[in-house]
C-alpha positions in Angstrom: -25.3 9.9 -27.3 -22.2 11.4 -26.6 -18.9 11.2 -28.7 -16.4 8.7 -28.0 -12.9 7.9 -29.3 -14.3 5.0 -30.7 -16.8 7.2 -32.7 -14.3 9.1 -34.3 -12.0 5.5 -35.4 -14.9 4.5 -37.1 -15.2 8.3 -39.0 -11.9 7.7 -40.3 -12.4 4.2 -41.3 -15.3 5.3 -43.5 -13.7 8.5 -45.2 -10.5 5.6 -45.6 -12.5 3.0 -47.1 -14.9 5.6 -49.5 -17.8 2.7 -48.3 -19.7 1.9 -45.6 -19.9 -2.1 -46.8 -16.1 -1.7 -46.7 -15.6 0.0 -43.7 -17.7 -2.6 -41.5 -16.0 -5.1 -42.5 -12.6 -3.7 -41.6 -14.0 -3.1 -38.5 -16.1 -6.0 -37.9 -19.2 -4.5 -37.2 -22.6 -5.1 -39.3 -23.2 -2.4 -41.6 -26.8 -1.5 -40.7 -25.3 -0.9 -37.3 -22.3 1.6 -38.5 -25.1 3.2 -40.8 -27.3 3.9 -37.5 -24.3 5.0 -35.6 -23.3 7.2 -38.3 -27.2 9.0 -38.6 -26.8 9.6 -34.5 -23.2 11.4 -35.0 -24.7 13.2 -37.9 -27.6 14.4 -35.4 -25.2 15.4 -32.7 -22.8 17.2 -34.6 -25.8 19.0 -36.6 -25.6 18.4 -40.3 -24.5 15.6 -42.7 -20.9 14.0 -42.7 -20.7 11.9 -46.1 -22.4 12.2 -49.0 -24.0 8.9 -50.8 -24.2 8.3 -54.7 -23.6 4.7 -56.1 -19.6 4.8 -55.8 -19.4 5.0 -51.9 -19.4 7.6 -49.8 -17.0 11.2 -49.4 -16.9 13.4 -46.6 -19.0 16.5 -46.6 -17.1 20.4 -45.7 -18.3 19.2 -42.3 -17.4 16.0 -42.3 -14.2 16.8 -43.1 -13.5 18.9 -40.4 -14.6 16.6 -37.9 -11.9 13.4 -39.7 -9.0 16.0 -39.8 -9.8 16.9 -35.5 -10.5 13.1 -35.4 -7.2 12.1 -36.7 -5.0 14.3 -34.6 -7.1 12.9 -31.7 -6.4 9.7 -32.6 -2.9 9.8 -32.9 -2.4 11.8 -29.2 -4.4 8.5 -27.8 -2.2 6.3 -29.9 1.0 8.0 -28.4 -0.2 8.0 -25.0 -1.4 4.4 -25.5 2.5 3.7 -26.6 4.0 5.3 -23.2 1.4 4.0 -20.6 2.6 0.3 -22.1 6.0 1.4 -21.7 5.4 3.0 -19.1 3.8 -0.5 -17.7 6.8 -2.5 -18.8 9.0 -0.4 -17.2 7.4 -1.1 -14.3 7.0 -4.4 -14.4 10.5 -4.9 -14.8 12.1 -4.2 -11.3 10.4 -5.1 -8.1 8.9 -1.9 -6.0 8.6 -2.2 -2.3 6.3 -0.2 0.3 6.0 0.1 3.8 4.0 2.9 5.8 4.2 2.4 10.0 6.4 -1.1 10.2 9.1 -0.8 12.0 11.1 -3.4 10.3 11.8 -2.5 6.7 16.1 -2.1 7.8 15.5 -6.0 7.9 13.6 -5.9 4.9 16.1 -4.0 3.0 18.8 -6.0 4.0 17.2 -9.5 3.5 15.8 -7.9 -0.3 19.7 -7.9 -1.3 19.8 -11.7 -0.1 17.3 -12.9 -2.4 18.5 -14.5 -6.0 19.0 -12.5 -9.2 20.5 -9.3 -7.4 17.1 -7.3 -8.3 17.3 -3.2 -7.3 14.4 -3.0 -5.9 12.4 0.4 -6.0 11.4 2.0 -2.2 8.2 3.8 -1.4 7.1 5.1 1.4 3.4 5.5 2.4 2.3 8.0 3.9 -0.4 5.8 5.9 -1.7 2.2 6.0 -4.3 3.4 4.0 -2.2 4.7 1.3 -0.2 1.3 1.4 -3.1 -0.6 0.7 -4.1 1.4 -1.9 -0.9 1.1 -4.1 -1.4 -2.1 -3.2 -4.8 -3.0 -4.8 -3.8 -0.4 -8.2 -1.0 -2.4 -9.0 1.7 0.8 -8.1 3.7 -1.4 -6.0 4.4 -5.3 -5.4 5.4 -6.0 -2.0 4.6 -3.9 1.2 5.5 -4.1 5.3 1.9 -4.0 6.6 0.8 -3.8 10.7 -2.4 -4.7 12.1 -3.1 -4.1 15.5 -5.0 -6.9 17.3 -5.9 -8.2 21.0 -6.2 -12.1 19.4 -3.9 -14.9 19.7 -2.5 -15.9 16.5 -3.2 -19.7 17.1 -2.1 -21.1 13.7 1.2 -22.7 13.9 1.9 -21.7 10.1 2.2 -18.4 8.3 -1.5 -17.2 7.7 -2.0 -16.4 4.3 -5.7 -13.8 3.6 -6.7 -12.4 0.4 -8.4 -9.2 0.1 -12.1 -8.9 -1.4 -11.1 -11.2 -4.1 -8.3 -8.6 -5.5 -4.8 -9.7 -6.8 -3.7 -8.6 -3.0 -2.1 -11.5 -0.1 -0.3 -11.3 2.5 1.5 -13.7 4.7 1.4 -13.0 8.3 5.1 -13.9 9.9 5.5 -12.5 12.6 3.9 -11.2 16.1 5.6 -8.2 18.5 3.3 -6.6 21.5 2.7 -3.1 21.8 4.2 -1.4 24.6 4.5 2.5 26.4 6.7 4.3 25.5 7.4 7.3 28.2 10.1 9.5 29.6 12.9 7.9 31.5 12.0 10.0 34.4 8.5 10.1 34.1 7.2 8.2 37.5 5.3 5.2 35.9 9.2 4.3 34.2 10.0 2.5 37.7 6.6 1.3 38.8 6.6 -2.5 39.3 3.6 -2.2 37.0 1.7 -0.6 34.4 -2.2 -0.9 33.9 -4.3 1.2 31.8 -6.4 3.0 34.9 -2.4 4.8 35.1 -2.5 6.6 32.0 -6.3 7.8 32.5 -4.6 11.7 33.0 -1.8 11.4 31.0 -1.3 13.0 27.6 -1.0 10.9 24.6 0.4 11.0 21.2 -1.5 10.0 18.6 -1.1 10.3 14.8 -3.4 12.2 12.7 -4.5 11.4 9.3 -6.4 8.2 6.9 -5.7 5.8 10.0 -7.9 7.3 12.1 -5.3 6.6 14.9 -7.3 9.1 16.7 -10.6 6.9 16.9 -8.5 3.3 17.5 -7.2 4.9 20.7 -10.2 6.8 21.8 -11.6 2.7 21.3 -8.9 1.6 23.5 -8.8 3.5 26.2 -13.1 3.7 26.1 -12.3 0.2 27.3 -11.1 0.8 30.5 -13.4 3.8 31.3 -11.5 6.9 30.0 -11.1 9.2 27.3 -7.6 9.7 26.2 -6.1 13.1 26.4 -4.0 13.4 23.1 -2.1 16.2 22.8 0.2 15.6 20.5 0.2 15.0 16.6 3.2 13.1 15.3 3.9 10.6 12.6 5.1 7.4 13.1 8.3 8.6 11.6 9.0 11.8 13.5 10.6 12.8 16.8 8.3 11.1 18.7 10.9 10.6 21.1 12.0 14.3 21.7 8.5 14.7 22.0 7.8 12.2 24.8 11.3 13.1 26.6 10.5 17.1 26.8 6.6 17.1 26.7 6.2 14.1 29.4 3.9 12.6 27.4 2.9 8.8 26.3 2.4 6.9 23.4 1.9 3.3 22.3 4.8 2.0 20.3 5.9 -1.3 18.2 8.0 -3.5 20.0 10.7 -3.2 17.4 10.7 0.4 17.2 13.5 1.8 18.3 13.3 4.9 20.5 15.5 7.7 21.0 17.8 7.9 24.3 15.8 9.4 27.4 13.0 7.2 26.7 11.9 3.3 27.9 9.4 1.6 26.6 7.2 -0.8 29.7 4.8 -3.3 29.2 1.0 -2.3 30.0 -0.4 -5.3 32.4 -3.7 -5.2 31.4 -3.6 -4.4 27.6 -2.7 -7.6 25.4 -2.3 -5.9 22.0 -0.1 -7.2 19.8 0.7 -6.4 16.1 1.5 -8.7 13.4 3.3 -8.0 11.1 2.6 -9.4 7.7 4.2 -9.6 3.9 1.4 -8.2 1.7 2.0 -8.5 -2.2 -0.2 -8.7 -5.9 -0.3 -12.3 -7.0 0.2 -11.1 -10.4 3.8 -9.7 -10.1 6.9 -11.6 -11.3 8.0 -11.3 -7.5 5.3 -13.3 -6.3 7.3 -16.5 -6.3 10.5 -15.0 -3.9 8.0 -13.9 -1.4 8.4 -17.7 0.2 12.3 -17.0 0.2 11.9 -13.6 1.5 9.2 -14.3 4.5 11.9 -16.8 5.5 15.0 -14.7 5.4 12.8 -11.9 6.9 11.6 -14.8 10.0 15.9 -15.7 11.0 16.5 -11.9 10.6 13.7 -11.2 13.3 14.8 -14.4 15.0 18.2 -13.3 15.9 17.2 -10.0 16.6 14.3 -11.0 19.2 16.6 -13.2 21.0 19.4 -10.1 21.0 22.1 -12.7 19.8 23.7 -9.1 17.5 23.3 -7.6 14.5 23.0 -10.3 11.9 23.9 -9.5 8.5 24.8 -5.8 8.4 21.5 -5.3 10.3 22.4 -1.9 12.2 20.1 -1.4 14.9 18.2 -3.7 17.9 15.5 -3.7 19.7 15.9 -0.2 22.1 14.5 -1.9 24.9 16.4 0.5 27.6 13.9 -1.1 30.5 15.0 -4.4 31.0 12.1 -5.1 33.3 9.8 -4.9 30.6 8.1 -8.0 29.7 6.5 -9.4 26.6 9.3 -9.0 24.9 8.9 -10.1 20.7 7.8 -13.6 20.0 8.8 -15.5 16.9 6.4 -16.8 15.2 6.2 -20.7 15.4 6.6 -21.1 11.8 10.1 -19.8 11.6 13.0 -21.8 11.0 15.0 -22.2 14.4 18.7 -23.0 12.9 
């Protein structure tokens, strides 16, 4: 038997009460059963803790130890009992939004301010999809950007909403942009007519190391087509990627909507039909659960107008950095979007 908080409530209770009879009944338990549990603490903590006559029961020299380091026990759990429910409320009271590798929380943020009752959201950044999903499923944030990489066609002519493992976790897919190479301006393969895979069997890569296991997914890849990737770089999606791929002459597979820093382009690859959709993920159980309609919406004309290049809607300040108008495969709305 090991000693519990519990154990040490009922302690008290009893040396409170001066009865056993009285003490189970405050604490709705039988009293045969608080008796028994009494004779096991009594074992474990080696000798008697109340002695019995025909008025009730007192605490023994040890028994009365063991209540006074009981009841400043107690009262530490009570007080941190008090802050994790504030703590909770607190929490609960202002919406907290996450994104890891997506390239589009700007629009995001900017469609967040357009949504009623001019909430200040809370901003966290992952460190990794993994992470995200994490913070997800414990309840530490309520809304997330999330990415998944896939070679299917999203046939459904309607957001697609998916539930995780029966968690409090959904997300509504909006939204589908390919993935595309990004490389040095003057790097040879930036003019070729075309791009296939079989080009980039001797080129370096850049990969991102960490929870992803980036590393493996493009290892999977390129095993595809017959080759083992040479990465020899490690950068996170939100470093200088770009420096990296303008001085080191190196490649690496990008969102469409990324931007990229001057120097480099970003080309179609013929042969690899990857795309990423991007999706609204959020806990069914927050009081921000019913805007997330609104915001997929306002999120959908924000990527609308930015797809088709028509500005900067909204304050939005950035576009697409697609510096190689010949590549193709530009972002595709998704069909569920309103077209106004």
């Amino acid at each position: 038997m090991d000693l519990q908080l519990r154990h040490l409530r009922h302690l008290c209770a009893i040396a409170d009460a001066g009865s056993l009879n009285r003490a189970a009944i405050a604490l709705g338990l039988p009293q045969p059963a608080l008796s028994r549990q009494v004779r096991r603490l009594e074992q474990l903590l080696g000798g008697p803790l109340f002695e019995r006559d025909c008025n009730g029961v007192r605490p023994t020299a040890l028994g009365l130890e063991v209540i006074h380091h009981a009841e400043s026990i107690i009262q530490v759990s009570d007080r941190l009992g008090e802050q994790l429910r504030a703590h909770r409320l607190k929490r609960r009271s202002g919406v907290r939004v996450c994104w890891a590798t997506s390239a589009l929380h700007e629009p995001l943020l900017h469609c967040l301010r357009q949504l009623p009752g001019g909430a200040r959201p809370r901003i966290v950044v992952a460190d990794s999809s993994r992470s995200l999903t994490g913070m997800l499923r414990a309840g530490d944030v309520d809304v997330a950007l999330r990415d998944r990489c896939t070679s299917e066609e999203l046939a459904d002519t309607r957001c697609v909403s998916t539930e995780s493992g029966g968690d409090l976790v959904s997300e509504i897919v909006w939204a589908e942009s390919p993935v595309l190479l990004a490389l040095a301006a003057d790097h040879p393969l930036a003019t070729a007519p075309a791009i296939t895979m079989a080009d980039l069997a001797e080129e370096d890569w850049i990969s991102v190391y960490g929870p992803d296991r980036c590393h493996e997914e493009l290892r999977r890849i390129c095993g595809k087509f017959g080759f083992t990737p040479r990465i020899g770089h490690d950068v996170p999606v939100s470093g200088p990627r770009s420096d990296v791929i303008r001085h080191q002459r190196c490649v690496a597979l990008v969102q469409a909507m990324r931007p990229m820093g001057p120097g480099v382009v970003r080309r179609e690859i013929a042969d690899l039909p990857m795309r990423v959709r991007h999706a609204v993920a959020f806990r069914r159980d927050s009081h921000f659960a019913a805007q997330i309609p609104l915001l997929v919406e306002l999120l959908g004309q924000a990527y609308e107008e930015l797809a088709s290049g028509s500005g900067t809607p909204g304050g939005l300040t950035g576009r697409p950095a697609a510096t190689d108008t010949r590549a193709a495969g530009g972002p595709r709305p998704h069909p569920s979007w309103p077209h106004r």
